[in-house]
C-alpha positions in Angstrom: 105.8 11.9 37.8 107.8 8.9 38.6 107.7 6.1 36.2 108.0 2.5 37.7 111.5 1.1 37.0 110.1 -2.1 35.2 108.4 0.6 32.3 111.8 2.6 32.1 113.2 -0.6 31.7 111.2 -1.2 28.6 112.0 1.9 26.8 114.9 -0.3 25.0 112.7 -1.4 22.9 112.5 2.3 21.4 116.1 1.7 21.0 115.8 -1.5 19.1 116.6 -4.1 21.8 114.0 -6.9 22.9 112.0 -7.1 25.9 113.2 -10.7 27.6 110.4 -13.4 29.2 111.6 -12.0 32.9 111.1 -8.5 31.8 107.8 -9.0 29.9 106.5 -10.7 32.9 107.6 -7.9 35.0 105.3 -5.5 33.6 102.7 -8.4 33.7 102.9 -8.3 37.6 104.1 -5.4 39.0 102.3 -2.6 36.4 98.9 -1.8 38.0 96.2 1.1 38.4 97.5 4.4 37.0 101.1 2.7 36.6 98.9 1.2 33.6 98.7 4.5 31.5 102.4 4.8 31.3 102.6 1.1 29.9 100.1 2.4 27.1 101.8 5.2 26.5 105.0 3.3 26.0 103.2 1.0 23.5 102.0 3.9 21.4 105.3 5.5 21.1 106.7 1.8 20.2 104.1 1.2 18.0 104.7 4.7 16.1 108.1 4.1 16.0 108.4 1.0 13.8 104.2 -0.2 12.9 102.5 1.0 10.4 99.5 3.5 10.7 96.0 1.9 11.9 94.6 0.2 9.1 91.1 -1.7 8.8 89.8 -4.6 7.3 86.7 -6.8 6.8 86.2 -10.2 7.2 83.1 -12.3 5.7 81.4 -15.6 7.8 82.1 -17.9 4.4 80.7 -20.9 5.8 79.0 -21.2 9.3 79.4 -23.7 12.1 78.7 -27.3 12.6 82.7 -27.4 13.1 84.1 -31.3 13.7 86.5 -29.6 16.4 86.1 -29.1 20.2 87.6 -25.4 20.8 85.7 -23.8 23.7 85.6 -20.5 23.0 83.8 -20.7 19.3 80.3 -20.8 18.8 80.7 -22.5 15.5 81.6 -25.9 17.0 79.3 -29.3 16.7 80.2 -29.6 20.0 78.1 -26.4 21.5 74.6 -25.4 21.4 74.8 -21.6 21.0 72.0 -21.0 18.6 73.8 -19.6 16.0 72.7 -19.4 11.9 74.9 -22.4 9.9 75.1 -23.1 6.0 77.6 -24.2 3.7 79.9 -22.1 1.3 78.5 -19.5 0.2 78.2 -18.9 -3.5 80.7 -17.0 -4.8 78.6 -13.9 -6.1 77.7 -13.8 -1.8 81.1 -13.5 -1.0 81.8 -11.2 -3.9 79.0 -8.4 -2.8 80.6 -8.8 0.7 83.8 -7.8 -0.3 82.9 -4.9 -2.9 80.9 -3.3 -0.4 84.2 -3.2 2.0 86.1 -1.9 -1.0 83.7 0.8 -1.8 83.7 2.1 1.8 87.5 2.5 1.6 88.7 -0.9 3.0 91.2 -2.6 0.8 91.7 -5.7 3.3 89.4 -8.5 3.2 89.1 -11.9 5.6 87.2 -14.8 3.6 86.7 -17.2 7.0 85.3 -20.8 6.9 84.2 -23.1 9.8 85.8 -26.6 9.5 89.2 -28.3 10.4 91.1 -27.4 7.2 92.3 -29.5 4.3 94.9 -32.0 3.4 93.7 -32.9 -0.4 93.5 -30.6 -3.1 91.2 -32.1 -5.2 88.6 -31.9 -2.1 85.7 -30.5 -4.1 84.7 -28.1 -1.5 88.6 -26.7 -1.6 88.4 -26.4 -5.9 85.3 -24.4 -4.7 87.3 -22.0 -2.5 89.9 -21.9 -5.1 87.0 -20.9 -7.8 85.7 -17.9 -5.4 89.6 -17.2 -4.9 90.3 -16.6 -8.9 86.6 -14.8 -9.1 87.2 -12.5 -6.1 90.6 -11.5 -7.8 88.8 -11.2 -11.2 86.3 -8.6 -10.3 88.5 -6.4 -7.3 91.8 -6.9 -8.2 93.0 -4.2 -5.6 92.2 -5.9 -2.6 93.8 -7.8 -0.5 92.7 -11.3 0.5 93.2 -13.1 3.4 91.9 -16.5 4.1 91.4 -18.6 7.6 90.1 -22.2 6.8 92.2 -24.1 9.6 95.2 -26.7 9.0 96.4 -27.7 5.6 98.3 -29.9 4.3 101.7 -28.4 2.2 99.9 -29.4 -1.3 97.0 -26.8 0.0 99.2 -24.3 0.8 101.0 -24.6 -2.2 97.7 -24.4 -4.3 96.8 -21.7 -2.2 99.6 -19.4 -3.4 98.7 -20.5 -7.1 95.1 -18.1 -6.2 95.9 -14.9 -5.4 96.0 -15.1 -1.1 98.0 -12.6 0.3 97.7 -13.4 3.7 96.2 -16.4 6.1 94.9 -16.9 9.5 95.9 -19.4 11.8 95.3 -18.0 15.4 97.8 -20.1 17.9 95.0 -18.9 20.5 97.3 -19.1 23.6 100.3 -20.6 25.1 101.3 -23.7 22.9 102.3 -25.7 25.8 98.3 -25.3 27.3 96.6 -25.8 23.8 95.0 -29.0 24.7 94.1 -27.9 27.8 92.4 -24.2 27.4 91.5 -24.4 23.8 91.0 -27.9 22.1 92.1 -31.5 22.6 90.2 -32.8 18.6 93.4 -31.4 16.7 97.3 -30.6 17.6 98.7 -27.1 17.6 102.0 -28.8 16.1 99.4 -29.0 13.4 99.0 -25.7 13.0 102.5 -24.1 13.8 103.3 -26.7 10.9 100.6 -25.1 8.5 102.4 -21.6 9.2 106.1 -22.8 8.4 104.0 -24.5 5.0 102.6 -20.6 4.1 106.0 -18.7 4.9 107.4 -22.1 2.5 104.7 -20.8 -0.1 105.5 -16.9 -0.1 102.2 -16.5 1.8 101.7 -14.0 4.5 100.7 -14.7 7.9 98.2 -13.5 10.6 98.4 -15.1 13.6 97.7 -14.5 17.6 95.3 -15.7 20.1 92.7 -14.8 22.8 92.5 -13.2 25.9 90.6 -14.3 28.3 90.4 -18.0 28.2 91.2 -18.6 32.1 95.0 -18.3 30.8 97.9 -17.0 33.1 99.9 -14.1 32.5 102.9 -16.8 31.7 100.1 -18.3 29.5 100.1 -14.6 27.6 103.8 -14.3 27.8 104.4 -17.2 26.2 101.7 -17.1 23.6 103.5 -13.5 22.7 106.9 -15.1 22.4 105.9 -17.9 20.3 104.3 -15.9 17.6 107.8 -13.9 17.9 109.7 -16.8 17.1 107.1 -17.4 14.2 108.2 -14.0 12.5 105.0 -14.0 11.1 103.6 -10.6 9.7 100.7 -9.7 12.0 98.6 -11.0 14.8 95.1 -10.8 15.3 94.4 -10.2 19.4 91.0 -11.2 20.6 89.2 -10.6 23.7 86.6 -13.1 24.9 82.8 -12.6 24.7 81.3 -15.9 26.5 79.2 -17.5 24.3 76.0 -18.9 25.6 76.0 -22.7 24.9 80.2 -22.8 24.8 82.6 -24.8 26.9 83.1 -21.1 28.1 79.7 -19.7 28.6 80.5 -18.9 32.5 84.1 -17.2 32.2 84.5 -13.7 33.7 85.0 -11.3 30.8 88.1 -9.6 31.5 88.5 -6.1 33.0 89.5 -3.6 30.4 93.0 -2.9 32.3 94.0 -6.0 32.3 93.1 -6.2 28.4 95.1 -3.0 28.0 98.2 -4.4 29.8 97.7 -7.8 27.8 98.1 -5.4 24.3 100.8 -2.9 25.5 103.0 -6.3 26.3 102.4 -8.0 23.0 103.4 -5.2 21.7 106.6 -4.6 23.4 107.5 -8.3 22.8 106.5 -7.8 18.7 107.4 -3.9 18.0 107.2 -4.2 14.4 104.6 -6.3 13.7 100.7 -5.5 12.6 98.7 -6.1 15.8 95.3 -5.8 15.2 92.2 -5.7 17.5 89.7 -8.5 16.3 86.8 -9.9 18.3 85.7 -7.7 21.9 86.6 -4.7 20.9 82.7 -3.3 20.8 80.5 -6.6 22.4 83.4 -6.6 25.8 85.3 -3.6 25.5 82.8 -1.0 24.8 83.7 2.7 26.0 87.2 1.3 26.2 87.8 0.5 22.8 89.3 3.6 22.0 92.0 3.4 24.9 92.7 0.2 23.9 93.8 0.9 20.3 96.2 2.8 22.2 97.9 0.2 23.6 100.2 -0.8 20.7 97.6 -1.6 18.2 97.6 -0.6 14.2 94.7 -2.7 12.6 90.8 -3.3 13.6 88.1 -5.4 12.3 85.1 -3.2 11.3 82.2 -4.0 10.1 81.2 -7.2 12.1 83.0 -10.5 12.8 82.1 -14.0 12.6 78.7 -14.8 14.9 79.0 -11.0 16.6 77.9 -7.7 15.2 80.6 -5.0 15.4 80.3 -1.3 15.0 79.2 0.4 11.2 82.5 0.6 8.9 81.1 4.6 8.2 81.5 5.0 12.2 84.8 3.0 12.4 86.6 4.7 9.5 86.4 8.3 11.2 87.6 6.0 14.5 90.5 5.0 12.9 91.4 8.8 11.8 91.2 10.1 15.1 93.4 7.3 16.3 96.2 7.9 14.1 96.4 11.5 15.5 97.4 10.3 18.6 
């Protein structure tokens, strides 16, 4: 079997040496059809190489929509009409029983999410209230690990963040910096938010960022959004796939074929061997009878258990998933 010259190519990166923009966009254009599988294949290998084993966690919906910004891919936005269920924080004890019925099903990673713009002043009473559910969640399942995603804050935030017991964060660059105001939102900066990351790393916190496929992006739009989170050094990246939400800016997009997602994984990966790249949003509502082929592609994390407005599969079902994977 001949292997296209661009994939040989990348097989340095089993060596230790880094895929360039050229080569990266290479494989982007030139690896198609079966040519696809041996880009996959390469992932896994990379991905076994120097990533850790597929690992799951569980995120929580903490406070739903009516969102000041304009991003058009969320549902959440005050800007869209896509029917979904809003409230404010939850209670504590809500969040809580969330999180200990991950734990007892074997997760030990867990996403407290909230609608809204972020914070820049920590005596904001709905911050001292995260803070509160912070300390509580600690109190009662001191083994797990909580991340939080609450959108831009100020270095004072951050810094009272690490005070409460966050292990890691989420702030998604979404796509190609140099696009953001044009495929994602125009209500907020993404200096803003590659500023909130440099305050975490500042604070000992760990990161989670990545983006989304399927936006109307480019393949240098995915390049670049791949490099950027490189030079970020951040710890993992969350890599969603676009469901078109009914009453978004985005409600008409073509969902994405599942080779293309593929390719779109196998290259993030070769461009961030080491990293935790996990598979968040699309993997059951767009990918379907793909999923598992796609956690193939370089992955080693998933979201079970449901995400923010979408259902995903049962953790029971995921959890035997996730063995299986790691076999391959």
């Amino acid at each position: 079997m001949n292997v296209k010259p661009c994939i040989q190519n990348a097989y340095k990166v089993l060596e230790g040496q880094n895929l360039t923009r050229e080569e990266a966009l290479e494989l982007a254009y030139e690896v198609h059809g079966e040519d696809i599988l041996d880009l996959i294949s390469l992932a896994n290998k990379v991905r076994h190489r120097f990533a850790e084993q597929i690992t799951p966690c569980s995120i929580i919906n903490g406070k739903s929509g009516k969102c000041s910004e304009n991003c058009k891919f969320c549902a959440q936005s005050a800007y869209h009409h896509t029917g979904i269920e809003t409230y404010p924080l939850l209670p504590r004890e809500k969040v809580l029983e969330a999180a200990e019925k991950a734990y007892n099903s074997g997760i030990r990673r867990f996403g407290y999410v909230l609608s809204g713009v972020g914070f820049k002043k920590t005596d904001d009473p709905e911050f001292r209230q995260i803070l509160d559910t912070l300390d509580y969640l600690h109190e009662k399942l001191p083994g797990m690990a909580i991340c939080v995603s609450m959108g831009i804050l100020s270095r004072e935030c951050v810094q009272e963040l690490a005070k409460h017991h966050v292990w890691r964060y989420n702030m998604n660059l979404q796509t190609n910096p140099e696009r953001y105001h044009e495929l994602i939102a125009t209500t907020h900066s993404i200096e803003d938010k590659i500023r909130t990351v440099e305050y975490l790393k500042e604070a000992g916190i760990t990161n989670c960022t990545g983006g989304i496929y399927g936006l109307g992006e480019t393949w240098e739009d995915r390049v670049d959004m791949a490099f950027a989170v490189k030079k970020l050094d951040v710890e993992g990246s969350p890599l969603n796939v676009l469901l078109p939400i009914p009453g978004s800016a985005l409600e008409n997009q073509e969902i994405l074929h599942p080779a293309e997602v593929a390719k779109c994984f196998a290259i993030f990966r070769l461009i961030n061997p080491t990293k935790m790249i996990k598979f968040a949003a699309g993997r059951e509502t767009v990918m379907k009878d793909f999923q598992g082929l796609l956690m193939l592609s370089g992955l080693n994390a998933m979201i079970t258990g449901g995400y923010l407005t979408t259902r995903g599969r049962s953790v029971a079902d995921d959890m035997k998933f996730m063995e299986q994977l790691n076999e391959f």
